[in-house]
LOGU-601549 format. One record per residue (C-alpha): residue in three letters; x, y, z. Coordinates in pm, whole numbers, padded with zeros to 5 digits, always signed. Layout:
N
AlaXYZ;...
//
This chain:
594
Unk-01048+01558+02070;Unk-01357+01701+01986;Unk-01557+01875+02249;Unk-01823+01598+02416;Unk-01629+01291+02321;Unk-01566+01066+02651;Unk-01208+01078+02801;Unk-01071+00759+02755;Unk-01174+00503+02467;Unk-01131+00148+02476;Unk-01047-00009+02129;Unk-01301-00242+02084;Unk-01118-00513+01875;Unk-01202-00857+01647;Unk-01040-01167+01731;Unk-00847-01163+01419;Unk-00749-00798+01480;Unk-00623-00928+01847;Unk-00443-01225+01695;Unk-00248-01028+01424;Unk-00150-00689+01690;Unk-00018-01019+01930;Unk+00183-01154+01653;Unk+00355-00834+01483;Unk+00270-00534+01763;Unk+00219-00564+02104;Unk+00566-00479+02321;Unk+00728-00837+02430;Unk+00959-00886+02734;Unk+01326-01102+02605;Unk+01111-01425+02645;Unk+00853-01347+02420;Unk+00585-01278+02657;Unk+00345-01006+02617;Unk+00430-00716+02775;Unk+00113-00406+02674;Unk-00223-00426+02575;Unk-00344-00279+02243;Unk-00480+00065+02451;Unk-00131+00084+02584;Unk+00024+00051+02246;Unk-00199+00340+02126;Unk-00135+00524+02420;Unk+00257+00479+02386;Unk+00218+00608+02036;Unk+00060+00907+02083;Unk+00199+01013+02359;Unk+00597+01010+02195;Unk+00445+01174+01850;Unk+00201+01466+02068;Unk+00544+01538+02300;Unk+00742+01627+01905;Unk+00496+01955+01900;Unk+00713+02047+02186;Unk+01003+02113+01995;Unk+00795+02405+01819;Unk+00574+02554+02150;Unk+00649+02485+02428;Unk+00334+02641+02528;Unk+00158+02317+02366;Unk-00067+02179+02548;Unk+00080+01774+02516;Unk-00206+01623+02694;Unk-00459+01738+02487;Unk-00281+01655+02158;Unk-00168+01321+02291;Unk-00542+01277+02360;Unk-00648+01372+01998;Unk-00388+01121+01884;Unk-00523+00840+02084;Unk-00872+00879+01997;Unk-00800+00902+01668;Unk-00634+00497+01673;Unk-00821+00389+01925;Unk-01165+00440+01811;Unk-01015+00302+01492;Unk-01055+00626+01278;Unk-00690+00638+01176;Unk-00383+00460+01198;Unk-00058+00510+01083;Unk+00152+00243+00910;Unk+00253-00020+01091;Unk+00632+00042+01202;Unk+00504+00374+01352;Unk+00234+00118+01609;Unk+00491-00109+01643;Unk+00863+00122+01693;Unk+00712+00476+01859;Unk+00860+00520+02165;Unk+01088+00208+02154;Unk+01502+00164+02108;Unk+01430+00131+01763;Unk+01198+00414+01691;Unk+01242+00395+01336;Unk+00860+00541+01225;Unk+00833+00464+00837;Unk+00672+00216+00594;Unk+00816+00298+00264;Unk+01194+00338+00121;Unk+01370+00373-00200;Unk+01723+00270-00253;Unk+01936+00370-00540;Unk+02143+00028-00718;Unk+02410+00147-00865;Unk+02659-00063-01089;Unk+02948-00144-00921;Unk+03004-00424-00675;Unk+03062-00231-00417;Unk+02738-00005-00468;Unk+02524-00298-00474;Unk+02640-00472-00191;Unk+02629-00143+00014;Unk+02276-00116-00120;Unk+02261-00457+00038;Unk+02362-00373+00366;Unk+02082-00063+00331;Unk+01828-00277+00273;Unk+01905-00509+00572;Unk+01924-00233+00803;Unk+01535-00099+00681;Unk+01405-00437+00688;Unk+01498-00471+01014;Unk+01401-00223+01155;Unk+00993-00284+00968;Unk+01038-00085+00646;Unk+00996-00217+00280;Unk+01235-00123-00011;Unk+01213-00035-00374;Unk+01490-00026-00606;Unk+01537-00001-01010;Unk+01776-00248-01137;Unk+01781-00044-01448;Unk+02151+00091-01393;Unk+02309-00243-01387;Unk+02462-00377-01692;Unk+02293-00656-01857;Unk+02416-01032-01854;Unk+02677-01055-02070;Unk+02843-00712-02097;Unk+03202-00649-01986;Unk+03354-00546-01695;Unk+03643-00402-01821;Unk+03835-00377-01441;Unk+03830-00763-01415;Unk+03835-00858-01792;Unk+03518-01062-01669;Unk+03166-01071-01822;Unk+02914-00900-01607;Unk+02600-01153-01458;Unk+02343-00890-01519;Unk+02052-00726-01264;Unk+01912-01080-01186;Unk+02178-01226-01082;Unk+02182-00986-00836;Unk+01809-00954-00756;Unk+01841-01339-00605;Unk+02109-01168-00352;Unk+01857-00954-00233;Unk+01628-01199-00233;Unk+01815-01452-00027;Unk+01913-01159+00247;Unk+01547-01038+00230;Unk+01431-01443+00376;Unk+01682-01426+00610;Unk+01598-01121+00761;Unk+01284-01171+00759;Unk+01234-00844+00981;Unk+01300-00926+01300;Unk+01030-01250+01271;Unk+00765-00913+01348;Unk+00750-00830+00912;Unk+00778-01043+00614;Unk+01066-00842+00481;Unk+00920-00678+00138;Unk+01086-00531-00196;Unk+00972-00439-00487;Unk+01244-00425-00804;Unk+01173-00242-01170;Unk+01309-00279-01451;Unk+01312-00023-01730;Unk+01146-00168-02045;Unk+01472-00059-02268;Unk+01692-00258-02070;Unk+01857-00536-02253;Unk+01740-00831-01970;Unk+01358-00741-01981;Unk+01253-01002-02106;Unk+01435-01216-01824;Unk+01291-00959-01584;Unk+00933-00992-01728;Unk+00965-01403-01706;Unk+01126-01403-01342;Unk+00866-01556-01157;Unk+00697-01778-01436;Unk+00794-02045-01151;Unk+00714-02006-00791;Unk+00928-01982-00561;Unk+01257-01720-00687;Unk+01186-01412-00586;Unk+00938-01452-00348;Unk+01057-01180-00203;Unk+01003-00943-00438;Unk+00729-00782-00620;Unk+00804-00699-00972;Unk+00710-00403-01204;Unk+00826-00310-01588;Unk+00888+00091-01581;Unk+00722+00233-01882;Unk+00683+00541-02066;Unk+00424+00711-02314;Unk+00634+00633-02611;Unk+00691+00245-02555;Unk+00273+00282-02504;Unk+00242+00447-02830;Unk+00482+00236-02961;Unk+00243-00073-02876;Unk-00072+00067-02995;Unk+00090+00160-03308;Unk+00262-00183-03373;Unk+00619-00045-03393;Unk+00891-00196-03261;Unk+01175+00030-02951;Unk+01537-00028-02834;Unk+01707-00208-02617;Unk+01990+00069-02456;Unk+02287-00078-02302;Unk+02236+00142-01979;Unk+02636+00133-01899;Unk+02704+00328-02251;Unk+02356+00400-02376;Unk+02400+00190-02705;Unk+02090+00058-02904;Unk+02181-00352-02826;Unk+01890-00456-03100;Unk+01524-00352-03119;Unk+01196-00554-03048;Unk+00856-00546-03123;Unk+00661-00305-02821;Unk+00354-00460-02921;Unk+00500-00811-02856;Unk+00706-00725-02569;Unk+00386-00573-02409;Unk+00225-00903-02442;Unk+00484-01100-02313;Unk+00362-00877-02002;Unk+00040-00962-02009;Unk+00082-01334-02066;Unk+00341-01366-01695;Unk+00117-01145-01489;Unk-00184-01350-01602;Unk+00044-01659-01518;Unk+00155-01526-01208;Unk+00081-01186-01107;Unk+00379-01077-01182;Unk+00514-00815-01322;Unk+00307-00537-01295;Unk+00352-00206-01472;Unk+00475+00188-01328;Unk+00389+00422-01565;Unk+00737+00643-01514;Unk+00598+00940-01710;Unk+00276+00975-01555;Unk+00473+00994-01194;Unk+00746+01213-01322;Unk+00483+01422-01486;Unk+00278+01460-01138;Unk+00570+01484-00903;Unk+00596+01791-00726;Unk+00968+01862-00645;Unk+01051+01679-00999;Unk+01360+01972-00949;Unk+01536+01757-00694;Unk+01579+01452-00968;Unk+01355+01168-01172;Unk+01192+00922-00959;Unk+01269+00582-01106;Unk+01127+00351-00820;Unk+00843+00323-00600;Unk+00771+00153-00247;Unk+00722-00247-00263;Unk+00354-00222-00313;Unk+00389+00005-00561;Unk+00214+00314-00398;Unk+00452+00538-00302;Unk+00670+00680-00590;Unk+00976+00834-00435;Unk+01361+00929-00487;Unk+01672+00736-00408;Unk+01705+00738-00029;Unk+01371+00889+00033;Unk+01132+00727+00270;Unk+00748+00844+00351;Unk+00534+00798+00629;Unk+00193+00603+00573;Unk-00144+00641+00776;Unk-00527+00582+00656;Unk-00825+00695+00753;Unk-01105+00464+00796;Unk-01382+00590+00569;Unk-01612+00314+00714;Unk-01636+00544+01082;Unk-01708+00815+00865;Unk-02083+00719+00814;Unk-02364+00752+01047;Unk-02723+00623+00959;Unk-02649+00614+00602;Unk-02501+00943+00600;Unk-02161+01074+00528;Unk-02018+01289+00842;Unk-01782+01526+00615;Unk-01678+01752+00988;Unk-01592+01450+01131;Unk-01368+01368+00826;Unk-01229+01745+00818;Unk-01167+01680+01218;Unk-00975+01294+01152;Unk-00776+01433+00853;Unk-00628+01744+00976;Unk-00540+01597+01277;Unk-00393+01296+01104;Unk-00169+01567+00920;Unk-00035+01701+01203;Unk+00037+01345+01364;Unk+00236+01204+01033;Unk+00403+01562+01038;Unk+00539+01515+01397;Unk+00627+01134+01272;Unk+00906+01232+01047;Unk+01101+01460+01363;Unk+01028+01186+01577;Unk+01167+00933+01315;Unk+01542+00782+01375;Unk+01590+00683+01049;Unk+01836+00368+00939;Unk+02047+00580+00753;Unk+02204+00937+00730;Unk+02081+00980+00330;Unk+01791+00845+00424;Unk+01724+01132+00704;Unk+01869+01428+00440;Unk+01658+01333+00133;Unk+01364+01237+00363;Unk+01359+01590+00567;Unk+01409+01796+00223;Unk+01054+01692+00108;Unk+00889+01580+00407;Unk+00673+01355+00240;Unk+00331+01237+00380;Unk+00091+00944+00235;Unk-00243+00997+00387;Unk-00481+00731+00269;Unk-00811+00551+00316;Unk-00956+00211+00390;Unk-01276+00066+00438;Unk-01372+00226+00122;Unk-01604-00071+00040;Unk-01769-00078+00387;Unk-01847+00296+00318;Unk-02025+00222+00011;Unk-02231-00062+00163;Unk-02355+00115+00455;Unk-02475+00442+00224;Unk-02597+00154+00025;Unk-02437+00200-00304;Unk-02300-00131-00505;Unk-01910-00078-00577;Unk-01956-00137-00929;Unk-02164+00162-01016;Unk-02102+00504-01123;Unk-02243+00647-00806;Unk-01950+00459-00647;Unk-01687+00635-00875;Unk-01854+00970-00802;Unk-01778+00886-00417;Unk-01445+00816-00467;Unk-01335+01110-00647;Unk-01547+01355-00378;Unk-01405+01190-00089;Unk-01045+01175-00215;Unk-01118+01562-00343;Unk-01185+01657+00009;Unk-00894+01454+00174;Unk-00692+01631-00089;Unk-00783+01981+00008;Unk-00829+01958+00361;Unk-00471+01770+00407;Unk-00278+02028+00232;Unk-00477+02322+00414;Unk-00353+02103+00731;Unk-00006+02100+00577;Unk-00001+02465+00485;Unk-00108+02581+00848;Unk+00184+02362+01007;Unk+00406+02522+00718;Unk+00344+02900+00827;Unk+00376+02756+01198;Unk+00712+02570+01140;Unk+00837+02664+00801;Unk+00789+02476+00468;Unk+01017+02160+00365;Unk+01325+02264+00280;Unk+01316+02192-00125;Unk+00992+02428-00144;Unk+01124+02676-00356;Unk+01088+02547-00733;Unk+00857+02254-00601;Unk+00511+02246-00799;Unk+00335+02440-00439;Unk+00564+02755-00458;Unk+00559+02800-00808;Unk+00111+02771-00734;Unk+00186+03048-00534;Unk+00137+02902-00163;Unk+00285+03117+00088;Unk+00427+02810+00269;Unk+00359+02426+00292;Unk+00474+02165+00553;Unk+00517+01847+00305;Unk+00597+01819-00061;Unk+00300+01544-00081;Unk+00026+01495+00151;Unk-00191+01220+00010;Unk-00111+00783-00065;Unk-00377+00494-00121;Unk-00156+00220+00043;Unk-00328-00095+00058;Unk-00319-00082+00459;Unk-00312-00484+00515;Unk-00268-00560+00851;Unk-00373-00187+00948;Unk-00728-00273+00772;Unk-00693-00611+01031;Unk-00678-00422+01312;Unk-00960-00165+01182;Unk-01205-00483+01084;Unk-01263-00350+00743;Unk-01132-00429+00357;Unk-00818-00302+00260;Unk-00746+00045+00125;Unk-00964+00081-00187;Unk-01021-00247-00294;Unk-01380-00364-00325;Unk-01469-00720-00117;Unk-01274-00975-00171;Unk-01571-01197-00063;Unk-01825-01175+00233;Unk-01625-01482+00388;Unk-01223-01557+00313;Unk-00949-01722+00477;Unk-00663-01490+00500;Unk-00291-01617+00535;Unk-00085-01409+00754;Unk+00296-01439+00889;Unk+00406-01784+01000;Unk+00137-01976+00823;Unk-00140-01841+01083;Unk-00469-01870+00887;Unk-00772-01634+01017;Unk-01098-01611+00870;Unk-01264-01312+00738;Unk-01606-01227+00783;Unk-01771-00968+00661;Unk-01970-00766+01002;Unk-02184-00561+00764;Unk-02306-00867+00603;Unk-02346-01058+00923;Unk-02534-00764+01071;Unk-02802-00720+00783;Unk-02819-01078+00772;Unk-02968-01078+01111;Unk-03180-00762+01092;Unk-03338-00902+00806;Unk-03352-01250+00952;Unk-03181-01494+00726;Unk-02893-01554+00951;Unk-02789-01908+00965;Unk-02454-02032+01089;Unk-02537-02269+00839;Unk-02502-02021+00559;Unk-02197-01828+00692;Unk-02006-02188+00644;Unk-02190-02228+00271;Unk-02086-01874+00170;Unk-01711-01965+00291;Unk-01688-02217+00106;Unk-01791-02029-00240;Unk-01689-01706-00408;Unk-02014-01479-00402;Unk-02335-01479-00283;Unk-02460-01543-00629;Unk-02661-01860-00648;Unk-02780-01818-00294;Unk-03154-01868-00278;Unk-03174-01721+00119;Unk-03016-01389+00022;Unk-03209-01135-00120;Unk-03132-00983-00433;Unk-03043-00649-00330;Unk-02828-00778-00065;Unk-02628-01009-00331;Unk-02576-00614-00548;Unk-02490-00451-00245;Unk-02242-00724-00139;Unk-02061-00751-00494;Unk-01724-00890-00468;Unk-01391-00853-00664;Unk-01447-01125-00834;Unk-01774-01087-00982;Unk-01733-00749-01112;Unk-01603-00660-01426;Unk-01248-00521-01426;Unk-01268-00241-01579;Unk-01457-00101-01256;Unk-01149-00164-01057;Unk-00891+00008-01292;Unk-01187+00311-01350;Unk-01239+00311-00919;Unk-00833+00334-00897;Unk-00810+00593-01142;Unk-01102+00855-00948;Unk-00876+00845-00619;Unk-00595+00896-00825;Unk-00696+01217-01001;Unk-00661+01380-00573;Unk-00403+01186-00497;Unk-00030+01334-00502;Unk+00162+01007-00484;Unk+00002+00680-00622;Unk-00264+00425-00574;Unk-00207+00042-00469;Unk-00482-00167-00604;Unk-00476-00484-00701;Unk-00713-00612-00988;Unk-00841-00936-00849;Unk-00960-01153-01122;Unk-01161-01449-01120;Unk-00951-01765-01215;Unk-01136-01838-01538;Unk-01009-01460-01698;Unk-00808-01471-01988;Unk-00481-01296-02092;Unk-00731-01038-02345;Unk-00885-00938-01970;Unk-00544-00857-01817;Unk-00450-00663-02148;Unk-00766-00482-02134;Unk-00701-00376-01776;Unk-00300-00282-01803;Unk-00414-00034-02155;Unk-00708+00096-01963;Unk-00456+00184-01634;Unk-00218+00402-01886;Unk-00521+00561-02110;Unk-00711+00662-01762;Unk-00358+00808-01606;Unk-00279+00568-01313;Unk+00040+00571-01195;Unk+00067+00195-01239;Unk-00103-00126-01227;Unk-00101-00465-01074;Unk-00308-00814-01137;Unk-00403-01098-00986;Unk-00571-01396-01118;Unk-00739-01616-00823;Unk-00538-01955-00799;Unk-00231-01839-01044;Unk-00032-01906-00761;Unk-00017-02232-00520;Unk+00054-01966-00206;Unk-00158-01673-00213;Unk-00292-01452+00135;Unk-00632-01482+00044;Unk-00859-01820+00003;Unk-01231-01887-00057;Unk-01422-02193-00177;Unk-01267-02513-00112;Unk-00938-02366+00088;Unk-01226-02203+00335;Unk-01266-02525+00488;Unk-00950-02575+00660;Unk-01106-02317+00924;Unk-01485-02445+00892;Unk-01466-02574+01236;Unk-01340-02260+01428;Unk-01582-02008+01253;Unk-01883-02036+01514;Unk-01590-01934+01777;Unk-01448-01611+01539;Unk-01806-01510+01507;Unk-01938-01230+01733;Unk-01628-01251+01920;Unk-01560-00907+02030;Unk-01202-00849+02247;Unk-01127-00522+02441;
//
């Protein structure tokens, strides 16, 4: 805590915050009922993550830490991701986010992969996996004379386990599953949610590398490799396979694309083995049985009167470091592999959110290239001050384990903590709790219904907006309900003009700022980047190609799209969907819960 600061803080919480940390966080008794408030539930987790720096000094001075901790959550600077809020200090106790599970091809590898995944998603966690192993439909199985049903077949097993699971009712249970593009069922893979409603389980990515993407610019056609002998099965056009890409995730949203090489390439204990799947949201590239712990610092409390606070920033992310450090000891993790990959690398994802709020209150439109010269000094610093953080903790406790031929011992650091120190996950529920828009992604709009767990549907209102509105005195109730019931301020004749620039949402923007804004965090980032291109329902197929060649020529990690309406069920609603909650937005409005 830094010196002057009061001794206690209150988290001063919106009634949609309140509502989700009730649903998914807050300790219940065996009949449901509530059983701590959210300052208890930050105070429970710092105090069980402060008392790990006791297994290094036990000179430390735990109450101090533990207040550093809290202060940190509760005055909403940081959080960590959300099994760490809801499992610290509990029977579970199992801290992480983000998994990776290897599927290998034999029946009984897959279904022990199975029981794996059932055991994370209990216990909060999400789980990637490459199908890209299995043999394709149709191939033999020479130890039952049988004919082999091929990765989907099995993907619907996971699928099915995944609903049932459901995560303990507290987490939607999440996967994400990739698919090489040289496996003989891509094009199955690429189609398999065309329809809503298989798979809903699952995100879904095509893995890629720089020679398919030359391939496609070039026109020339690649192979299809029978992964269970590595024989060509028959080549296809790149150029037309690539398209087939486009047209399902501008259908659907799905798949989206991991570039392999570019995260191979970048990964820095690439000694220990390729990485061949990421985390479901696609952020977190990692190796089979590795998991990572998430947290995010909200870049919206790091502005004061228009004006960045970089010490306060310096404070929030070393002491986030140390915090996600003491995490991983204090993790019981689901499985034994998981715990001896995980500890070799030690893997943090430090992230932001609120990245939009920054902007607004230093007054800079997203869409600009003052914005993208933000994001890459801000991610820059994060970058250098989180592995300074990591390096102290490594000369203080000793480097992870697989340092020696990692990327940071052959740059000729003494010691380091954590293979990686730096994620962009899209934070969610986290960005919920903070009151601000998730990770890196611009506004969705200045008013939204979001969808959460159980069909609960809270509306989203942007404070910044509400607060300029009335210092500047065209603050209606009236016009809150208009502008929920629309997609931008645009057309508005009571908001000013520079108020409808400032306020620019995700739909209105041209998408090449969101692949370009991705791509500046990315450049200090040592894992990847979620973001989501949100397009406007009217964008065409040439808009999502545009966006997917503009992801691999500006060296993202991977890309995802979503076209407004392409699905019946999506999380977020404006326009015509915004009036389901019309008549309960007076009571959400300036409705502040401690």
């Amino acid at each position: 805590m830094k010196d002057g600061e009061q001794n206690s803080s209150v988290p001063e919480l919106s009634f949609n915050a309140l509502k989700v940390l009730e649903r998914r966080y807050l300790l219940k008794d065996e009949l449901g009922k509530i059983i701590e408030t959210p300052q208890e539930m930050f105070r429970r987790v710092a105090s069980f993550i402060a008392h790990v720096d006791l297994l290094y000094d036990k000179n430390t001075d735990v109450d101090r830490l533990e207040e550093d901790f809290y202060h940190l959550m509760a005055n909403l600077e940081f959080l960590p991701n959300s099994p760490t809020l809801m499992n610290a200090g509990t029977s579970m106790n199992q801290l992480s986010a983000c998994f990776v599970l290897p599927v290998p091809d034999s029946v009984e590898g897959i279904f022990n992969t199975l029981k794996y995944m059932a055991l994370i998603h209990k216990s909060g966690g999400g789980v990637g996996f490459s199908f890209s192993n299995l043999r394709p439909q149709g191939d033999v199985v020479r130890s039952t004379k049988g004919i082999a049903s091929g990765p989907l077949s099995f993907m619907r097993i996971f699928d099915v386990a995944t609903e049932v699971i459901k995560q303990g009712g507290r987490r939607r249970g999440a996967n994400m599953a990739i698919m090489n593009v040289n496996h003989p069922d891509v094009l199955d893979f690429i189609k398999a949610k065309e329809m809503e409603g298989p798979l809903s389980n699952f995100n879904l990515s095509v893995g890629v590398d720089d020679q398919f993407m030359q391939a496609v610019k070039e026109g020339e056609p690649y192979d299809l490799v029978n992964p269970r002998n590595q024989e060509v099965v028959k080549s296809l056009s790149a150029r037309e396979v690539f398209d087939f890409m486009v047209e399902m995730a501008w259908k659907s949203g799905d798949p989206g694309i991991i570039f392999l090489d570019q995260i191979n390439h970048t990964h820095p204990v690439s000694h220990l083995g390729r990485i061949n799947a990421t985390n479901p949201c696609g952020e977190q590239p990692l190796l089979d049985y590795e998991s990572c712990n998430l947290g995010s610092v909200n870049l919206a409390r790091m502005v004061k009167d228009g004006k960045f606070l970089w010490d306060k920033l310096d404070f929030v992310v070393k002491t986030a470091v140390h915090f996600l450090d003491n995490v991983i000891d204090a993790n019981l993790f689901p499985l034994k592999e998981i715990e001896t990959q995980s500890l070799k690398t030690r893997k943090l994802g430090l992230g932001v959110m609120g990245f939009a709020e920054m902007l607004i209150m230093m007054g800079i439109p997203y869409n600009t290239p003052k914005a993208l010269e933000w994001a890459r000094k801000i991610m820059r610093f994060i970058s250098k001050n989180s592995r300074e953080a990591s390096a102290g903790l490594g000369t203080k406790r000793g480097s992870f384990p697989a340092f020696k031929g990692s990327k940071w011992h052959k740059e000729g650091f003494n010691a380091i903590r954590n293979a990686t120190t730096t994620t962009i996950a899209p934070a969610g529920t986290l960005s919920i709790i903070a009151g601000v828009s998730s990770g890196i992604e611009p506004l969705f709009a200045v008013c939204y219904i979001r969808e959460v767990m159980g069909g609960t549907q809270l509306l989203e209102v942007n404070g910044l907006f509400e607060k300029i509105a009335r210092e500047r005195g065209f603050y209606t109730t009236e016009l809150m309900m208009k502008i929920a019931r629309r997609h931008s301020l645009q057309g508005l004749n009571e908001v000013p003009p520079d108020i409808k620039n400032l306020f620019v949402t995700a739909h209105q923007m041209d998408p090449q700022w969101h692949v370009e804004i991705q791509a500046a965090f990315q450049e200090f980032v040592d894992n990847g980047v979620s973001k989501t291109v949100n397009l406007p329902g009217e964008a065409s197929p040439q808009d999502v190609k545009a966006v997917f060649l503009l992801a691999h020529q500006l060296k993202c990690k991977g890309i995802t799209v979503y076209r407004y309406g392409s699905r019946e069920k999506q999380v977020l609603n404006i326009g015509a969907n915004a009036k389901i909650m019309g008549h309960k937005m007076k009571h959400n409005l300036d409705n502040t819960i401690v």
